[in-house]
C-alpha positions in Angstrom: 122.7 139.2 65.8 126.3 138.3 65.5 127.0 134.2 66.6 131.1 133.5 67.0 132.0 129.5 67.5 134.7 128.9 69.6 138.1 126.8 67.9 136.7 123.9 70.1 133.4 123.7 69.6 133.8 123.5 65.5 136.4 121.3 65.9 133.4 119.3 68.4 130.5 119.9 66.0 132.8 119.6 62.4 132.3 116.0 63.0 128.7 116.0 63.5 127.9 118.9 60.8 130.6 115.9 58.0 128.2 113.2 59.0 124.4 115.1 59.2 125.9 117.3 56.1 122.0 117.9 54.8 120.8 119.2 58.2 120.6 122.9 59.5 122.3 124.1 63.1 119.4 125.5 64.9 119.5 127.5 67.8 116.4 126.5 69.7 115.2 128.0 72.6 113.4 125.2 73.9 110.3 125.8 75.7 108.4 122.4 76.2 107.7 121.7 79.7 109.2 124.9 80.9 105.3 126.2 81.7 106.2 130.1 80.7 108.0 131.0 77.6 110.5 133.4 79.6 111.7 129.5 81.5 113.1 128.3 78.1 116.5 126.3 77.5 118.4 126.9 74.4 120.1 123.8 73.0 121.8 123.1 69.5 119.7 120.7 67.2 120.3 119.4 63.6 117.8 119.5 62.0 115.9 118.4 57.9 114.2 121.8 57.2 114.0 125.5 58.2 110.6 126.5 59.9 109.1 129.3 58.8 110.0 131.4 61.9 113.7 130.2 61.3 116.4 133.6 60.2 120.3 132.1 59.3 122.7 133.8 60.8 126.3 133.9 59.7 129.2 133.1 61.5 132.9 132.5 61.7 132.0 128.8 61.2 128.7 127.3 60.4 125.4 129.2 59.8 123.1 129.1 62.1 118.8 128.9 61.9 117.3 130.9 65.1 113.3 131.7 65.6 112.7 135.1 64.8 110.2 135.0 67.8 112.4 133.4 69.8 115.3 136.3 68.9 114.3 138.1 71.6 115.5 135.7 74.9 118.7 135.8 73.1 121.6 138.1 73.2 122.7 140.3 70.4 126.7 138.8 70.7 126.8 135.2 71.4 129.8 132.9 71.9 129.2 129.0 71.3 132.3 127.3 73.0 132.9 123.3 73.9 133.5 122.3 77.5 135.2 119.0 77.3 135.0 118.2 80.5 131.4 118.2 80.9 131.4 117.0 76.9 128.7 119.6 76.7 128.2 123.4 74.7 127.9 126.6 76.6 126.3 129.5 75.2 127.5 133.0 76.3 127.2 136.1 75.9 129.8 139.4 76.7 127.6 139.8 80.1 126.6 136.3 81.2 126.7 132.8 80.6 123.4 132.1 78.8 123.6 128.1 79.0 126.6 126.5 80.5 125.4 122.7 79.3 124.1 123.3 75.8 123.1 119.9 74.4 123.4 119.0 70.5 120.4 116.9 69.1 119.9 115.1 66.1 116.7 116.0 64.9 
């Protein structure tokens, strides 16, 4: 799985990464409340410690933790970019926009 950040999202998340600096970046794909796993929302959290389930991928920034059960809703080239106007992360991938409103939670 190869994960690329965008010039503005690390310039977005450098800030957040300085002042959480002994947190992970996680990847979630978010299921609560979705009812079927195949519904889920992925979303960016900081987070204390890597779950068991949790594989680091490099990047060209930051690593990040995704669920190796979870790998497969995921694409195997991912983008994360900053949209500044909707002050929100979109996740895409070479063939579709996975998340357009990614949100970033401090876990």
């Amino acid at each position: 799985m190869e994960i690329k950040w965008t010039d503005r999202a690390i310039k977005k998340i450098s800030g957040n990464v300085q002042e959480n600096s002994d947190k992970h970046i996680k990847l979630k794909y978010d299921t609560d409340g979705c009812g079927c796993v195949v519904s889920g929302v992925t979303a960016l959290w900081l987070i204390d410690e890597k779950d068991s389930d949790d594989l680091e991928i490099d990047t060209n920034a930051f690593p990040v933790l995704v669920e190796k059960s979870k790998m497969v809703f995921l694409d195997e080239k991912m983008t994360i970019d900053f949209n500044e106007t909707a002050n929100t992360y979109m996740l895409t991938c070479p063939s579709q926009i996975l998340n357009p409103r990614m949100s970033l939670t401090v876990k």
